[in-house]
C-alpha positions in Angstrom: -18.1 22.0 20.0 -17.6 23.8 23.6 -19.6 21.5 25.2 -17.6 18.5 23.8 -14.5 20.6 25.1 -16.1 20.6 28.3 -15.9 17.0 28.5 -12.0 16.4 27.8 -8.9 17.3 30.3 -7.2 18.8 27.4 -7.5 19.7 23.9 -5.1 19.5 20.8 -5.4 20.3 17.8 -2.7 20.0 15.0 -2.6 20.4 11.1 -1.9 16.5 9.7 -0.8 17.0 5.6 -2.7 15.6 3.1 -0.9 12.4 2.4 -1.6 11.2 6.2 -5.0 11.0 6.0 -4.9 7.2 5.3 -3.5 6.8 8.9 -6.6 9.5 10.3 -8.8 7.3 8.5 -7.3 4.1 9.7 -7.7 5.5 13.4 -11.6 6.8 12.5 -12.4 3.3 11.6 -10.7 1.3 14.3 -12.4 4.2 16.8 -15.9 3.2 15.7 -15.2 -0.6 16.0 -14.5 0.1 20.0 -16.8 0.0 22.6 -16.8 3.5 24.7 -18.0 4.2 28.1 -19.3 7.2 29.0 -17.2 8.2 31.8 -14.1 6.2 30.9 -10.7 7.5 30.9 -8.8 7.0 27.6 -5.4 7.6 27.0 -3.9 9.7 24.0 -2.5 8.3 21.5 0.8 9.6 20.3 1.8 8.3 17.0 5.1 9.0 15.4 5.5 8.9 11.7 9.4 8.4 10.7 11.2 10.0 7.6 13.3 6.7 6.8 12.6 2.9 7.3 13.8 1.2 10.2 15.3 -1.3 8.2 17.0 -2.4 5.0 16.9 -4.8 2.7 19.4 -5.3 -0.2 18.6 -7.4 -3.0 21.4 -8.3 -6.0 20.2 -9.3 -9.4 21.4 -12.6 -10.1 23.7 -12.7 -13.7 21.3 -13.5 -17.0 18.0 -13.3 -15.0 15.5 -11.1 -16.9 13.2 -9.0 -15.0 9.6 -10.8 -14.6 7.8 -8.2 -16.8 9.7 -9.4 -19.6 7.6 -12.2 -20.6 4.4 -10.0 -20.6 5.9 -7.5 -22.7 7.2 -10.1 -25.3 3.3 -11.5 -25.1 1.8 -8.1 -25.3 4.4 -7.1 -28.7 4.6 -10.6 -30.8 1.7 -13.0 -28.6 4.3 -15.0 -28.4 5.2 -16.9 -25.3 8.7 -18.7 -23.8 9.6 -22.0 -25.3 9.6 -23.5 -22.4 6.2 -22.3 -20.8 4.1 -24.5 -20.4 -0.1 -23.9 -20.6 -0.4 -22.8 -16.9 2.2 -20.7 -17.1 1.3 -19.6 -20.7 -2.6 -18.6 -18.7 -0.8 -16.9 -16.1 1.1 -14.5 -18.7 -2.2 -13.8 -20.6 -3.9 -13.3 -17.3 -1.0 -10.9 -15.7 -0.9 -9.0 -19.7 -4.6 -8.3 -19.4 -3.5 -6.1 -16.2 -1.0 -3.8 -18.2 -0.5 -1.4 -20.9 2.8 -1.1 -23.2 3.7 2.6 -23.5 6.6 2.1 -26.1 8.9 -0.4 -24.2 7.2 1.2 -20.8 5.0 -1.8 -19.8 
């Protein structure tokens, strides 16, 4: 490890929690994928990780509108579909109920 140290301007080293490590392991792989000269300069790379979302986006229900879960619950319950579906749509609900579990009414 000292002679690596040897080898770099500067060393940091800082404590990333647990639930980061998909970004570590993001880096790790892209790292790999680069070719590196051996007596290249690199840049750091200083990544910030925010607390909120840069953005918003607000969605209204619209009146009457069931939420899309409700047919496959119905289908998992009674294996009864919409009268209006027709056989794509009645494959589609099989195919999405085969995905889930009901809990109660907790799909």
């Amino acid at each position: 490890m000292e002679d690596l140290n040897r080898r770099f301007k500067s060393v940091e080293f800082r404590y990333i929690p647990r639930f980061h490590n998909e970004l570590a392991d993001a880096l790790a792989t892209l790292a790999l994928m680069l070719p590196y000269p051996n007596n290249a300069h690199i840049d750091p790379l200083e990544i910030q990780i925010r607390e909120m979302c840069g953005y918003y986006i607000i969605v209204e229900a619209e009146p009457n509108v069931q939420p899309w879960q409700q047919d496959i619950k119905r289908f998992m319950k009674t294996k009864e579909y919409p009268e209006q579906a027709s056989g794509d749509q009645k494959r589609t609900i099989r195919r999405l109920a085969s995905g889930f579990f009901l809990s109660g009414e907790v799909l």
